[in-house]
C-alpha positions in Angstrom: -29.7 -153.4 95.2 -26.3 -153.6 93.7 -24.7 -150.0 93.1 -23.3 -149.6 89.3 -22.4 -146.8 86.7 -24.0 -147.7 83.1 -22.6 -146.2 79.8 -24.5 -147.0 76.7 -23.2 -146.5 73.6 -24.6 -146.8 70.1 -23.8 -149.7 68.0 -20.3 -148.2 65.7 -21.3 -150.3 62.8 -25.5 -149.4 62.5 -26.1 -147.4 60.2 -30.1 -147.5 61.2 -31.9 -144.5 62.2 -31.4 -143.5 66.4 -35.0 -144.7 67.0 -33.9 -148.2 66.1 -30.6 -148.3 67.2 -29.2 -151.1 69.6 -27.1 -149.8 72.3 -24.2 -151.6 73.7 -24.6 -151.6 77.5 -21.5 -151.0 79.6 -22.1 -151.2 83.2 -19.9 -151.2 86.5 -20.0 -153.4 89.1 -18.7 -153.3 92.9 -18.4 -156.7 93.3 -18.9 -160.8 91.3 -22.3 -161.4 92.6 -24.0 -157.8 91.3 -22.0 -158.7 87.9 -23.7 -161.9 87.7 -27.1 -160.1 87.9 -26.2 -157.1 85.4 -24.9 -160.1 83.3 -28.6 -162.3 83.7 -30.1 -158.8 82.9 -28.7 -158.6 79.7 -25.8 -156.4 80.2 -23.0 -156.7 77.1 -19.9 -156.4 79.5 -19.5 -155.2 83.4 -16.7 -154.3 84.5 -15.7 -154.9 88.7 -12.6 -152.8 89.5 -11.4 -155.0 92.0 -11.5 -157.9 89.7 -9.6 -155.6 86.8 -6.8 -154.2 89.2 -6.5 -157.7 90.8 -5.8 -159.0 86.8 -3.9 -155.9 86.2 -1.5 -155.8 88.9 -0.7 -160.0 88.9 0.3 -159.2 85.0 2.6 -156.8 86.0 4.2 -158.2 88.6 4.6 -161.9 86.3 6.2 -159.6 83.7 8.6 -157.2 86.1 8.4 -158.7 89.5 12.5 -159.3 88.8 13.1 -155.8 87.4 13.6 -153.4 90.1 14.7 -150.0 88.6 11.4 -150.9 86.3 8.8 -151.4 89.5 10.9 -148.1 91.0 10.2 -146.2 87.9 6.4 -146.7 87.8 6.3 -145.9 91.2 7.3 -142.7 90.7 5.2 -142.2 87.9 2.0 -144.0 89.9 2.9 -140.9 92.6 2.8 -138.1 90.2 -0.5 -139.9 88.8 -2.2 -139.6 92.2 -1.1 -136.4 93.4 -2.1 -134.9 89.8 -5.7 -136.6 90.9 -5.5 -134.8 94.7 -4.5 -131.7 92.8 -8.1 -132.2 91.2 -9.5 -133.2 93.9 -11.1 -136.7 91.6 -9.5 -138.9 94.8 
């Protein structure tokens, strides 16, 4: 049984009483087989971290791979980021 997180939000544009509303179904997904199931279930959109960060991080890198002072920069601001977090105690 896959583990996911599902947030459900209310249509913005109905303007229908909350009995008959149609949610929009966010879920979360550890991994591409679970999101192929929440997807055949009739989830709207699943999101799979590893998937996202994987996108996220080969964008970056394609846009400032060559720029140094720039990857050195978010670095720093990536470490204040994550201790913040620690700090927290939400890592």
């Amino acid at each position: 049984m896959p583990s996911f997180f599902v947030s459900i939000f209310p249509a913005a544009h109905q303007q229908e009483p909350a009995a008959t509303v149609t949610a929009v179904v966010i879920v979360t997904a550890d991994n591409a087989h679970d999101a192929a199931d929440l997807y055949e279930g009739k989830a709207d959109y699943v999101i799979v971290p590893k998937i996202m960060s994987g996108e996220l991080i080969s964008g970056f890198l394609e846009r400032h791979l060559s720029d140094r002072e720039y990857i050195v920069k978010m670095r720093e601001k990536h470490m204040a980021h994550i201790r913040h977090l620690n700090e927290r105690g939400e890592i």
